[in-house]
N, C-alpha and C positions, 0 to 999 in steps of 0.2 A: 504494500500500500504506500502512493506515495502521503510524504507527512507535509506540515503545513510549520511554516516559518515561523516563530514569536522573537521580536524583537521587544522585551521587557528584562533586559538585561542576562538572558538567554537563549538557548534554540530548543522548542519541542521538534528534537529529533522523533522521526517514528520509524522505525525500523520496519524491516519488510515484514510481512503480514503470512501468518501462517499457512493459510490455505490450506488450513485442514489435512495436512498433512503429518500434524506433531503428533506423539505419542502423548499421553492423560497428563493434568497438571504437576505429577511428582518428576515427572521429567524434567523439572528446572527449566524450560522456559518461560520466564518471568514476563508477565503480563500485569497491567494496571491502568485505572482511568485514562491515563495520561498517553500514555503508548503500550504497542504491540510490537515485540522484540522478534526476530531471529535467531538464533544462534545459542541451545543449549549449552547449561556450564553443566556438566556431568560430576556430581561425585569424585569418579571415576571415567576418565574419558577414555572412549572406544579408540583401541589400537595405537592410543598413543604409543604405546613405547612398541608398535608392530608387531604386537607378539599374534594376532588374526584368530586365534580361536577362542581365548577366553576374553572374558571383561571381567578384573578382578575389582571389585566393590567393599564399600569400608562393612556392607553384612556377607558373613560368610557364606552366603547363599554366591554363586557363581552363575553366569548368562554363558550356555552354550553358542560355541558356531552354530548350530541348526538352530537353537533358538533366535540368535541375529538375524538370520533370511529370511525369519516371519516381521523381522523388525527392522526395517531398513531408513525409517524414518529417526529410530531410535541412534543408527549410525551412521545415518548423514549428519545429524544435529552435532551428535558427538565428536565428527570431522570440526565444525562448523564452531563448537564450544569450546575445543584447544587453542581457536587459532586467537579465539575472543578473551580468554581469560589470561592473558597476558599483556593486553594493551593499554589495560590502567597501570600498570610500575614504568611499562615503556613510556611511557606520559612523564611520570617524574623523570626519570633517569634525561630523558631526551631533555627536559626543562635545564634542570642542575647543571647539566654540561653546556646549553648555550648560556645566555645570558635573562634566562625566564627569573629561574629561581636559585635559592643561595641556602645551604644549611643550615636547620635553627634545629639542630638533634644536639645528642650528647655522643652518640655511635659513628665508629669510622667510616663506613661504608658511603655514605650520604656524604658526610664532609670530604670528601677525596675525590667524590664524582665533583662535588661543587668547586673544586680547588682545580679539577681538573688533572687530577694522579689518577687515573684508571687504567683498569687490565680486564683482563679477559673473564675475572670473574663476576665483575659486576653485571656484565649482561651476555655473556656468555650463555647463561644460562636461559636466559631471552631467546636467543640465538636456536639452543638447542630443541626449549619447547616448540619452536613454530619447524624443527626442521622433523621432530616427531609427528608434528603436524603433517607435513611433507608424507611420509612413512607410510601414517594413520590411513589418509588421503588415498595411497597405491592402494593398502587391502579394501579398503570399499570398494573402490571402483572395480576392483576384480570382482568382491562381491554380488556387486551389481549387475556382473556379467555372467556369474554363476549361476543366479535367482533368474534375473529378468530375458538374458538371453542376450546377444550383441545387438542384436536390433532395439530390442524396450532399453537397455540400457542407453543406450544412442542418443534416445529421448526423452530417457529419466528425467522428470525434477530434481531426484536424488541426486545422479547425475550434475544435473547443472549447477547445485548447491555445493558440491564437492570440490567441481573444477572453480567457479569462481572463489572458494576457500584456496584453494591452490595459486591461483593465481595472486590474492591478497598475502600472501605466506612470500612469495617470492618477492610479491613488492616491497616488502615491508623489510624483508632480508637486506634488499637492495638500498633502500633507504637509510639502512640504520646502520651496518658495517661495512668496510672497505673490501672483503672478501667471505665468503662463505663456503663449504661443501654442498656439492650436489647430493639429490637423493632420487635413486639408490647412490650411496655414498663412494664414489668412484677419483671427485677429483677435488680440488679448491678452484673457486671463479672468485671473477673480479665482479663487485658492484656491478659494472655496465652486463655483466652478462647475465647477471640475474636478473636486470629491468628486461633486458631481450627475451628473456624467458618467458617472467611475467607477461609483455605485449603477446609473447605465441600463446601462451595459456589462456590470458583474458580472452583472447580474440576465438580460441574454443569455446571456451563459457560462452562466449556470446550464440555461437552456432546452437550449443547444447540448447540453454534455455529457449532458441524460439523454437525450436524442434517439441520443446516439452510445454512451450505454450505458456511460459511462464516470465512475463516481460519484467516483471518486478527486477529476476535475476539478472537477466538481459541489463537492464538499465543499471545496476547497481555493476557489472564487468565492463559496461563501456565507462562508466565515471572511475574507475579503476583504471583501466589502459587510459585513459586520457590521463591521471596523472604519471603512470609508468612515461608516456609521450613525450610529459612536460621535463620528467628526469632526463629520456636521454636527447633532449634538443629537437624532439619530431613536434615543430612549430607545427604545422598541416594538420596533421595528427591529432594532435593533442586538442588543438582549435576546436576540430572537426566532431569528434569526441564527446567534446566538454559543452557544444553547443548543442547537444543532441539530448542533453537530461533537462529535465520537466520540472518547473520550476516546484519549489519545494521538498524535491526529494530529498532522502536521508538515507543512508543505512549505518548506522550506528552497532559495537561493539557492547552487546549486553552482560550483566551482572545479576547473578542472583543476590538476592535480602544480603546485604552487611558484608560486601564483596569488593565495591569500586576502592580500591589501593587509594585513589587521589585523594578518597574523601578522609579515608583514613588515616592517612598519612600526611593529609596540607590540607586541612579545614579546621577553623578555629574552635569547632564543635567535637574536634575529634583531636589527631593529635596533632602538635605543631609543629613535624620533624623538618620540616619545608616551606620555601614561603619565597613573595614577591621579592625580588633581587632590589638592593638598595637602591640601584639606579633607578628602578621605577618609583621609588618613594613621594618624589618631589610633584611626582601628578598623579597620587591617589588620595580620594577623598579620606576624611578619617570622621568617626562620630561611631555613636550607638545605633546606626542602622548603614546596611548595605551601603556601598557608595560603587565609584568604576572610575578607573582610570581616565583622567584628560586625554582626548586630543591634541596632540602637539600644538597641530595650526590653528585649531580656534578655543582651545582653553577651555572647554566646553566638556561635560562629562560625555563620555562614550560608551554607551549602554554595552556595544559587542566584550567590554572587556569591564565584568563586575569584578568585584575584590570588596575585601571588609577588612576594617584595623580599626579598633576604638582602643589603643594605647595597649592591648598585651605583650607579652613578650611570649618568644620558641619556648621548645624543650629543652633549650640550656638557660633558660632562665634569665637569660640578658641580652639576646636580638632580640629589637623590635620586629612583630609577626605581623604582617600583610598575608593576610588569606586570599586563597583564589574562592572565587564563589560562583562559580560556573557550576559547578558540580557542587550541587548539599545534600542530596539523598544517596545513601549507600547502594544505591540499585541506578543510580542515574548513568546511563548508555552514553557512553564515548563518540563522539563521529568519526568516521571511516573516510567516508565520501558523501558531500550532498552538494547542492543546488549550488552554494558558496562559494563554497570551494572551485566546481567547476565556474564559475565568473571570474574568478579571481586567474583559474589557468587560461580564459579566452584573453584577457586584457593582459598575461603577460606575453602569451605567445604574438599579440598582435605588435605588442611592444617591441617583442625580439625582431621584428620583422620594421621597426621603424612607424608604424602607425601609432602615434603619441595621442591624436586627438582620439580614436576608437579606444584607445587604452584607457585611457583617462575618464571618458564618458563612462565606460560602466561600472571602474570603483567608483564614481561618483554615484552613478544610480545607488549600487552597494551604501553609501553614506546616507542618502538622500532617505534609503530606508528606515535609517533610525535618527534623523533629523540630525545630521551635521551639513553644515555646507559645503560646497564642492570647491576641488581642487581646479586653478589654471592648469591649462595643458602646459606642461615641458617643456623646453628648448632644447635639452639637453637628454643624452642616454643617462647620465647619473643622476639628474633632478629626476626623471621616469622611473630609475630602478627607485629609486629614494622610496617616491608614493608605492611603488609594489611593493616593499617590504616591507613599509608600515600597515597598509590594509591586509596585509596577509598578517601580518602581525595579531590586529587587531580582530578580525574576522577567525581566523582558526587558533587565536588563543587557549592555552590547553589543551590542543591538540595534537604535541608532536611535532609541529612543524617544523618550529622556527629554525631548530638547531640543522635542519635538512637545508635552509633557505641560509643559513650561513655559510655552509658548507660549499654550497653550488654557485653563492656569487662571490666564494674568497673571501668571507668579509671574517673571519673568527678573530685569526692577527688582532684586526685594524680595531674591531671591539673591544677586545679586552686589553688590547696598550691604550685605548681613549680611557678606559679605567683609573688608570695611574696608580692601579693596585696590586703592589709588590705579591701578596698572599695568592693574587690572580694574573700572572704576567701570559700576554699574550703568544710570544714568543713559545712554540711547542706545544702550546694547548691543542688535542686532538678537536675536527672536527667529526668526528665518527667513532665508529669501535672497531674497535681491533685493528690489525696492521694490514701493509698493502696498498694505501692509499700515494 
C-alpha cells in the first residue's frame, strides 16, 4: 500500500501492505493504527545462519523442512525480517561516524565509532547478518522451487519478496563498506561491484513482482535501483527510476514492540548513549517541549529535522543531550526508500548533469512542503552541491544517509578539520567500514 506523507515534524511511513499473504499475528508482523508493516522480525529467523532444514526457536519445539513448504509465507517474511532487524544500530553507527551524532555513553564501543577509531568489529557484525541474509535468501528461493515448481516460483510473491530483500542486502552492503564477500562465499568485491549487483538483482525483482502481480514490490525494487543508480553515477538511470515512484510511497524497515535500537539507544525517554553532534547545537530549539533544528538560510525551524533538549545531560552525566525525535515509539519503522528520497535523487542527478534550475525547483517544492522558502538557483556546481546536501540532510535525517553522502562527495576530511577538534581530526577518519577503499 502506498502510505501518505505527514509533515508534523515527521513521516507516517507505511510500509507495504500484506496482502494477505502473512502467516497469524504471532508471526511478529507488527501492525497498528498508524501503519501496516512488511517485513517479519522472527524470534528466530529462517535460514539465517543457512543451515535449510531446521528453524531453531527460543521453544524447544522445532519447525521441520516439510513443515516450511506448507509455510512459505512464514519464510519469505523470515528472509525479509533478517535483513530488517539490523537497520536501527546501522542508523546509529552510520550517524556517530559522520558528523550526525557524538557519544554521551560511558562504554567504548560508541565513543570510538564517535572518535572515529573503528575496526571491523563494530559493524562487522552488521556486515555478517545481512550477508546470512544473503545465504537465508539462496535456501528459499530453492524452496520455492521445490514446492511451487520453476514456473509458480517464476511468479511467486514469495519470490518477489525475497529477491527485492536480496537486492536491498546488497545495496546496503554497498553503501556501508569499502568491500564485502560474495554469497555463496567464493570471493571479496569492491563496493562498486556490489551496487552492480544490487542494479542486476533489483532489476529481477522488478520482473518477478509484475509476473506475481504485485506492484507494491515492483515499486519498492525500482526506488531501490534508482538509488543503487544514484551510487554508481547512472544519472539516466537513477533519474528515470526515481521519477517513476508515486508520490507518497514508503517502505520502511519494521520492529517488533520495544525493538527500534535508535529509540533505545538516542531518545531522551530511553537511554542517552547518543545524541545530536555539538555542531548542531547552535540551531536546535531547546525548552520543555519538542523543538527541530533551524534552517540554515532562513532561521526558521525545520519540521523535516525534530530533536528535543530541555537542558539534560548523556549517560556520562556531563554532555549536554540533544535527542533525535524522529523516532519515539519503540516499534516506529525506519525508511528504506520513499517518495523523498527519490526527489531528492531526480534533483541531484539532474544537477550532475548541469541542470541547476530543474534541481533546485524541486528541493524547493520539497521545502515548500513544510513551509520554508525556496532557494535561488546556483551559479555554481559547489553553491548546487551545497543545497543537495543540506536537503538530503534535512529530508532523510536519521536515516543513514548522510555518512554515504560524505563519503561520495569527498567531503569527511574537509568536515571534521572545519571542527578544529583535536579529539576528532579529520585527517584518516574513515569514510566507510572496513578496508579497500
Amino acid at each position: 500500500m502506498m502510505g501518505a506523507t505527514r509533515r508534523d515534524g515527521g513521516r507516517a511511513h507505511r510500509a507495504i501492505e500484506e496482502k494477505n499473504i502473512l502467516p497469524d499475528r504471532d508471526s511478529a508482523v507488527k501492525s497498528s493504527t498508524q501503519s501496516t508493516r512488511v517485513g517479519t522480525l522472527l524470534a528466530a529467523t529462517i535460514g539465517v545462519c543457512g543451515c535449510g532444514d531446521l528453524l531453531t526457536v527460543s521453544d524447544p519445539n522445532q519447525i521441520t523442512s516439510d513443515e516450511l513448504d506448507s509455510q512459505l509465507p512464514l519464510v519469505a517474511n523470515g528472509v525479509e525480517g533478517s535483513f530488517h532487524q539490523e537497520i536501527d544500530v546501522w542508523v546509529v553507527y552510520q550517524a556517530l561516524l559522520a558528523d550526525v551524532y557524538q557519544s554521551t555513553d560511558t562504554s567504548s564501543t560508541l565513543k570510538n565509532i564517535d572518535l572515529g577509531r573503528v575496526s571491523g568489529l563494530e559493524s562487522g557484525w552488521i556486515g555478517n547478518a545481512w550477508t546470512r541474509t544473503l545465504g537465508a535468501a539462496r535456501d528459499a528461493e530453492e524452496r520455492f522451487v521445490r514446492v511451487l515448481g520453476e514456473a509458480g516460483a517464476a511468479s511467486s510473491p514469495f519470490t518477489a519478496q525475497v529477491r527485492l530483500t536480496v537486492g536491498l542486502a546488497e545495496l546496503y552492503l554497498g553503501m556501508t563498506f569499502c568491500e564485502w564477500q560474495t554469497v555463496p562465499i567464493d570471493a571479496i568485491v569492491s563496493d562498486r561491484q556490489l551496487l552492480l549487483q544490487a542494479e542486476r538483482t533489483l532489476t529481477d525483482a522488478i520482473g518477478v513482482a509484475r509476473l506475481a502481480q504485485r506492484p507494491e514490490y515492483e515499486t519498492a525494487a525500482r526506488a531501490a535501483r534508482a538509488q543503487a543508480h544514484l551510487l554508481l553515477e547512472h544519472w539516466g538511470g537513477a533519474e528515470s527510476d526515481a521519477s517513476a515512484i508515486p508520490a507518497g510511497f514508503s517502505y520502511d524497515a519494521a520492529f517488533p514492540q520495544d525493538a527500534n535500537r535508535v529509540v533505545r539507544l538516542s531518545n531522551r525517554d530511553h537511554r542517552r548513549a547518543a545524541g545530536l553532534m555539538y555542531k548542531w547545537w547552535p540551531l536546535i530549539e531547546t525548552g520543555d517541549e519538542p523543538g527541530h533544528m533551524m534552517d540554515p538560510w532562513t532561521g526558521r525551524p525545520d519540521p523535516r529535522i525534530p530533536v528535543f533538549h530541555a537542558g539534560e545531560v548523556g549517560d556520562d552525566m556531563e554532555t549536554p543531550y540533544y535527542s533525535q525525535w524522529k523516532y519515539k515509539a519503540l516499534d516506529d519503522g525506519i525508511p528504506l526508500v520513499h517518495f523523498d528520497l527519490m526527489r531528492l535523487i531526480v534533483a541531484e542527478a539532474r544537477a550532475r548533469v548541469g541542470d541547476y534550475a530543474g534541481a533546485t525547483g524541486i528541493l524547493n517544492e520539497l521545502r515548500a512542503s513544510v513551509g520554508l522558502s525556496a532557494h535561488a538557483i546556483p551559479s555554481t556546481g559547489e553553491a548546487m552541491a551545497e543545497l543537495v546536501l543540506w536537503e538530503r540532510f534535512a529530508e532523510l535525517f536519521m536515516e543513514g544517509q548522510r555518512l554515504v553522502d560524505l563519503h561520495r562527495f569527498g567531503l569527511m576530511r574537509g568536515v571534521f578539520e572545519a571542527l578544529q577538534d583535536p579529539a576528532r581530526p579529520g585527517e584518516g577518519r574513515p569514510s566507510k567500514w572496513g578496508s579497500g577503499c
